[in-house]
C-alpha positions in Angstrom: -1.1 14.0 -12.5 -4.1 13.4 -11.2 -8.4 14.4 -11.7 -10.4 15.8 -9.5 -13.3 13.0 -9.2 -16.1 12.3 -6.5 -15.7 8.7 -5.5 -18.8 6.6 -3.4 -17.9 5.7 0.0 -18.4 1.9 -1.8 -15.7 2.4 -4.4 -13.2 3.9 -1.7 -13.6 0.5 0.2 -13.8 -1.4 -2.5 -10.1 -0.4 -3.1 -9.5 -0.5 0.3 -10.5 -4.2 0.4 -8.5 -4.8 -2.4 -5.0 -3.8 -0.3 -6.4 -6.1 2.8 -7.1 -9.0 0.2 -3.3 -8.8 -0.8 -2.3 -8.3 3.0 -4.0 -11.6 3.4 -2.0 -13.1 0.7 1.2 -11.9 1.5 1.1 -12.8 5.2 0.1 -16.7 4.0 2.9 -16.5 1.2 6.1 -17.6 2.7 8.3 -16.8 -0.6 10.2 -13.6 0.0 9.7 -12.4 -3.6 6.2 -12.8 -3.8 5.9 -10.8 -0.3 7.8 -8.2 -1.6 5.7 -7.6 -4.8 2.3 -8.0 -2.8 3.8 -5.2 -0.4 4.5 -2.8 -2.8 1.0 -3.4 -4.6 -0.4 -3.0 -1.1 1.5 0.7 -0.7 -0.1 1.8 -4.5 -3.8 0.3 -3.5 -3.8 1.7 -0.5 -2.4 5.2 -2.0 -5.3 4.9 -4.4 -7.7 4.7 -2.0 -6.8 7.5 -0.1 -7.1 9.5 -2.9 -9.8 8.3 -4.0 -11.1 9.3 -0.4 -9.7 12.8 -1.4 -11.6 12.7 -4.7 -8.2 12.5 -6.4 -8.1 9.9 -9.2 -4.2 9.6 -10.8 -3.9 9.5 -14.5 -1.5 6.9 -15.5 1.5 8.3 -16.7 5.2 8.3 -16.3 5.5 9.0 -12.8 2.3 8.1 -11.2 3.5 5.6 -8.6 5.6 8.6 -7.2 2.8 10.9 -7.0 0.2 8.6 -5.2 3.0 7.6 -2.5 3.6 11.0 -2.1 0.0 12.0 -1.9 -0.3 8.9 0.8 2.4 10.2 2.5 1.0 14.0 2.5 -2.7 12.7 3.6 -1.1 10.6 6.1 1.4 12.6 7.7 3.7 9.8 7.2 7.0 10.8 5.8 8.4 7.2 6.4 5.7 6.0 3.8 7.7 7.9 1.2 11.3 6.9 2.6 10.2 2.9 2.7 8.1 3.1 -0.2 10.7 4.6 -2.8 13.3 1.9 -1.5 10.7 -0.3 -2.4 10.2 1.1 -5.7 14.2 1.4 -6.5 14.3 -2.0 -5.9 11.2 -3.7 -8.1 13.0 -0.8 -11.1 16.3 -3.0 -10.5 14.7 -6.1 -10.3 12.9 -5.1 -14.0 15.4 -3.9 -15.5 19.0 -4.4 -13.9 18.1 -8.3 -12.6 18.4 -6.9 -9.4 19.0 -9.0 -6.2 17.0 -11.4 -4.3 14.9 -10.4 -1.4 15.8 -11.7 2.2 13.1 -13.2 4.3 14.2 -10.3 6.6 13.6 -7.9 4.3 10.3 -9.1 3.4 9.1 -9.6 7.2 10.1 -5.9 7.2 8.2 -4.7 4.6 5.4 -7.1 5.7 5.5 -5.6 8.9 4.9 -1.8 7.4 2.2 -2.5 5.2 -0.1 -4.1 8.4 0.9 -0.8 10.0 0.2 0.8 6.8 -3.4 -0.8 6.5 -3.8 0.0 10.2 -3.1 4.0 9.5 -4.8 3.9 6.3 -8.4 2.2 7.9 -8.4 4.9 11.0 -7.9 7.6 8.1 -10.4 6.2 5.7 -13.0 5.1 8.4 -12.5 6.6 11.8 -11.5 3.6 13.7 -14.2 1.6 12.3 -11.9 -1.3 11.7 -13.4 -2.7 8.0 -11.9 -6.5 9.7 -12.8 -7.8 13.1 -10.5 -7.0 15.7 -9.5 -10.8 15.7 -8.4 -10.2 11.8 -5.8 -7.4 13.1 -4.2 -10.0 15.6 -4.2 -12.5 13.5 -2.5 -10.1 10.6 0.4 -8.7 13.5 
């Protein structure tokens, strides 16, 4: 499922950017759909990145959303990123395919709430606790 492949220090941020550019979004959205969907973008980004940090690059196939939330989950000794991250998946495959239900502003605060964490764990891993945002940014964001 995935290559081996060395990535630049500038193309793992450059993904990494990408995930805080959507956390940016989906904390200014106040549609509950829209923050779901940028949430679960920001779990796969931010997976990407880590892998990329690993010099992991997934192949897309069948199956490749799994293996880089699992692979986040491994490299960040997270085992609630797989738990929250397949609900989240189960649910965008019923909203595809089955018409699935609407998603509660609760629910969406919640899964807002993880990926800031999420981006949090993710820039410590990637960077060392050289926040890539001004600590002002992470205030603002929680």
């Amino acid at each position: 499922m995935f290559d081996k492949l060395q990535f630049s220090p500038e193309q793992v941020d450059k993904y990494y950017q990408t995930a805080v550019r959507d956390l940016h979004l989906a904390t200014s959205i106040k549609i509950p759909e829209l923050v779901f969907d940028l949430c679960y973008k920001i779990i796969i980004k931010i997976a990407i990145a880590v892998c990329a940090y690993n010099n992991l690059r997934v192949k897309s196939r069948v199956g490749h959303h799994i293996e880089l939330i699992n692979k986040l989950a491994e490299y960040l000794k997270n085992p609630d990123i797989e738990i929250i991250a397949e609900r989240m998946r189960t649910k965008r495959n019923k909203d595809l395919y089955d018409g699935g239900r609407p998603t509660s502003e609760k629910e969406a605060n919640f899964y807002l709430i993880f990926c800031q964490k999420l981006i949090k764990q993710a820039d410590t891993y990637l960077f060392h606790n050289k926040l890539q945002f001004s600590p002002e940014q992470v205030d603002e964001l929680l």
